[in-house]
C-alpha positions as a printed Julia matrix, in Angstrom:
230×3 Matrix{Float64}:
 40.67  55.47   90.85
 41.89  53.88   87.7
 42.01  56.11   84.72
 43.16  54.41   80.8
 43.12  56.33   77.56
 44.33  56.0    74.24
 45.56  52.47   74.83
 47.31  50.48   72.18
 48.41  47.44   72.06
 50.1   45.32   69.22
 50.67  41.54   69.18
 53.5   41.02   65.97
 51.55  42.88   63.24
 48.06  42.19   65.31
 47.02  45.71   66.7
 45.14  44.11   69.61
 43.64  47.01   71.63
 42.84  50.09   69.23
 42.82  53.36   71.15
 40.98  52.06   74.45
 39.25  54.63   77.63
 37.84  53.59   80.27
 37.54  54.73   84.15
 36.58  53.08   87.13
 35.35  54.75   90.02
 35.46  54.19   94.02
 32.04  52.44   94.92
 31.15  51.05   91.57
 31.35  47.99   89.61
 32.48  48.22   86.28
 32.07  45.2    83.68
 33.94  44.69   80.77
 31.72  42.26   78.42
 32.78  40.71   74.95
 33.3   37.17   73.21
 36.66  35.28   73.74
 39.42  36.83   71.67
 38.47  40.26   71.42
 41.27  42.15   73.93
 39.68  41.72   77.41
 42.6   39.85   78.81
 45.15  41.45   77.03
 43.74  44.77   78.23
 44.04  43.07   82.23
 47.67  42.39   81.15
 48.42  45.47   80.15
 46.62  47.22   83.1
 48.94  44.67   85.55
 51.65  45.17   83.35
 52.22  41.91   82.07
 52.47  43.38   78.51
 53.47  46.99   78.05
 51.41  48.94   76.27
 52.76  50.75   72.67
 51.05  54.3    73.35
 48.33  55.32   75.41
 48.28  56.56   79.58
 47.32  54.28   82.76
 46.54  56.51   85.39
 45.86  54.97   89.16
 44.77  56.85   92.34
 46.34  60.0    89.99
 49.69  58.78   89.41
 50.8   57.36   85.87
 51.88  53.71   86.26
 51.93  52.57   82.35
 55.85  51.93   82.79
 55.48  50.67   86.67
 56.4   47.25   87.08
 53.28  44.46   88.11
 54.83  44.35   91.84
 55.2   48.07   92.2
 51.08  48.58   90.74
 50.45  45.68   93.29
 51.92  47.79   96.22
 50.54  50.87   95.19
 47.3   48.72   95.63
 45.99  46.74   92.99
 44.44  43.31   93.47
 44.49  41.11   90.5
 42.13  37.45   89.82
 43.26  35.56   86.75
 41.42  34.32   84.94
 41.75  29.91   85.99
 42.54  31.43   89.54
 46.17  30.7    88.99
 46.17  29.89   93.01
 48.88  27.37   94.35
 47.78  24.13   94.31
 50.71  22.49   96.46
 50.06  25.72   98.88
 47.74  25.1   101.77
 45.09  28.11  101.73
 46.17  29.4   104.68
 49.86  30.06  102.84
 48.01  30.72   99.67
 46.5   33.74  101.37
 49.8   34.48  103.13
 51.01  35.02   99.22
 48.7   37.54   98.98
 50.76  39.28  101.71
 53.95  38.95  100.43
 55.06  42.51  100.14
 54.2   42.94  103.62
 56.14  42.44  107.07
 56.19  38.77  107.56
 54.31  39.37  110.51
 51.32  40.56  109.28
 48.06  38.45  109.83
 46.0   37.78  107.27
 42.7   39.89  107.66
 39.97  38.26  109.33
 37.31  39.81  107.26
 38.05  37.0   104.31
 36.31  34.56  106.58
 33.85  36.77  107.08
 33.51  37.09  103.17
 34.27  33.61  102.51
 33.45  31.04  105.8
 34.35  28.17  103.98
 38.05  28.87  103.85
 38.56  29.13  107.6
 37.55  25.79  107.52
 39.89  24.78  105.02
 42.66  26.81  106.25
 44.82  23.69  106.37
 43.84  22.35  102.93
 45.96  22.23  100.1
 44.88  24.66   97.67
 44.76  21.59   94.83
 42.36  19.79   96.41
 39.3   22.69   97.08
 36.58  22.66   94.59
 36.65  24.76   91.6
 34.33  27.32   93.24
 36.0   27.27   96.71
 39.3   27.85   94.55
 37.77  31.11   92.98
 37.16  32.02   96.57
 40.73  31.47   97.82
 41.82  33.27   94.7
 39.45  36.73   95.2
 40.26  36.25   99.24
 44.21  36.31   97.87
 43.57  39.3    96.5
 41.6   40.88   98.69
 44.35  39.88  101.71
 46.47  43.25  101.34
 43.59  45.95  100.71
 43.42  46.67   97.41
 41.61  49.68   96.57
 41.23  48.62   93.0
 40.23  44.73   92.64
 40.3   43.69   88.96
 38.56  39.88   88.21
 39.04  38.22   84.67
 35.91  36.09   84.62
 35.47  34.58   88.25
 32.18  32.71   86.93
 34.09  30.7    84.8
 33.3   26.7    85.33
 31.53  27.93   88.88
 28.64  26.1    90.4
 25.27  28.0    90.55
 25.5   28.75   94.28
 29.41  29.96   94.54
 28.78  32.48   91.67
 25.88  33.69   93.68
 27.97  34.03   96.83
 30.75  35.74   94.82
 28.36  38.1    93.03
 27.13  39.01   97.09
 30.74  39.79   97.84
 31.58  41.88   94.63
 28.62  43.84   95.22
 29.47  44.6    98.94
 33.33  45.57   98.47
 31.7   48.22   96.02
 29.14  49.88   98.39
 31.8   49.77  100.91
 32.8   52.94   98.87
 36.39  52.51   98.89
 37.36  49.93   96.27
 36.8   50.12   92.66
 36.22  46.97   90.34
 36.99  45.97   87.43
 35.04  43.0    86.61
 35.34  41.07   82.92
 32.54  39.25   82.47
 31.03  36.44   79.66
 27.91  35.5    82.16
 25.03  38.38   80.59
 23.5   38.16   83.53
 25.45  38.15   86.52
 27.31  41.02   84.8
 23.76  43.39   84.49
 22.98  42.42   88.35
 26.41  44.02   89.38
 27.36  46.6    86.71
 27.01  50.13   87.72
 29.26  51.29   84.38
 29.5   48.75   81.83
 31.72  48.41   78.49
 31.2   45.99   75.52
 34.49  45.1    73.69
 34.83  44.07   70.19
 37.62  43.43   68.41
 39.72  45.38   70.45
 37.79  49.0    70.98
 34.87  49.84   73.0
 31.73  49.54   70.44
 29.13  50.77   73.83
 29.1   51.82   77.11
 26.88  53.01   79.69
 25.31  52.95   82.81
 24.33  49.1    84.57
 20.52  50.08   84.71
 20.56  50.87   80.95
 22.14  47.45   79.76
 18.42  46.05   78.68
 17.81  49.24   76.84
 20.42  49.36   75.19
 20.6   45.91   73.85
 23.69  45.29   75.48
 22.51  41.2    75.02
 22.43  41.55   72.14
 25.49  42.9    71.26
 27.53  40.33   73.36
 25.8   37.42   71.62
 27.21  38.76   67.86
């Protein structure tokens, strides 16, 4: 589904991302692991289009879309979670989730399967988004993703400053949008462990380049741990 090679990327002088590949593949989870300040957001950017990249080829669903702009890669069906949710805290969820619509007909409802995924915003539906939890905030921001089908979801960090049981819940829902078998993920990932519970492909950045990769059920072999704690 999502195809990157030869990426480069250059902050001023900084040469951020050096020559990065990766795929990720309908039905799987892939996780992206590495230390702050090694590329893995700047790599998102580029991917959304935030930042252009200097050389290097984004492929998605076989078309190149390294010079698309972030609306046109959202319409062609790419969902995006920032990392600190970026959701809108004056919003109430229900128009926060209507956001995650807004390419579509003005009519269109949002999809009831996010309260199937995530009961706790139907209940909140009149809520502003400001005043949710920190965990029911991550929720609002995957289910504002999720709202226009995506059939690539990426997620910078969703366990970040999460409560025990909401990063179980979200780990649930990653895992079941991937054996649906017709979404990819992208997931970036500090949390060791939640990442080896979902990772079918993983990737371990450092200092902008891929130093391993390999499949999920090989990360304790391969001292993947290890490598991430550096």
């Amino acid at each position: 589904m999502l195809s990157v090679k030869n990426v480069n990327q250059y902050y001023g002088g900084s040469h951020i991302l050096r020559n990065v590949s990766l795929e990720a593949r309908l039905g799987e989870v892939t996780v992206l692991l590495g230390r702050n300040g090694v590329g893995k957001t700047t790599l998102l950017r580029s991917l959304m289009g935030l930042v252009p990249i200097k050389t290097g080829s984004i492929e998605f669903d076989g078309r190149p879309i390294q010079n698309a702009a972030p609306y046109e890669r959202a319409r062609a069906g790419i969902g995006f979670v920032p990392q600190g949710r970026e959701i809108f805290a004056r919003l109430t969820v229900q128009d926060n989730l209507r956001m995650g619509l807004a390419y579509q007909r003005g009519s269109t409802p949002i999809p009831t399967e996010l309260f199937g995924l995530f009961p706790v915003l139907k209940q909140m539906m009149g809520r502003r988004g400001g005043d949710l939890s920190g965990g029911q905030q991550q929720q609002l921001a995957i289910a504002r993703a999720l709202a226009a089908r995506p059939k690539l979801l990426i997620l910078d960090e969703p366990t970040e400053g999460i409560q025990p049981s909401i990063i179980k819940e979200i780990g649930r829902v990653i895992r079941m949008l991937a054996d649906r078998g017709d979404m990819a993920i992208l997931l970036v990932e500090q949390y060791y462990d939640f990442a080896r519970e979902l990772a079918d492909e993983y990737l371990v950045m450092q200092r902008g380049e891929f130093i391993a990769r390999g499949r999920g059920k090989d990360m304790e072999a391969d001292g993947v741990r290890q490598l991430v704690a550096i």
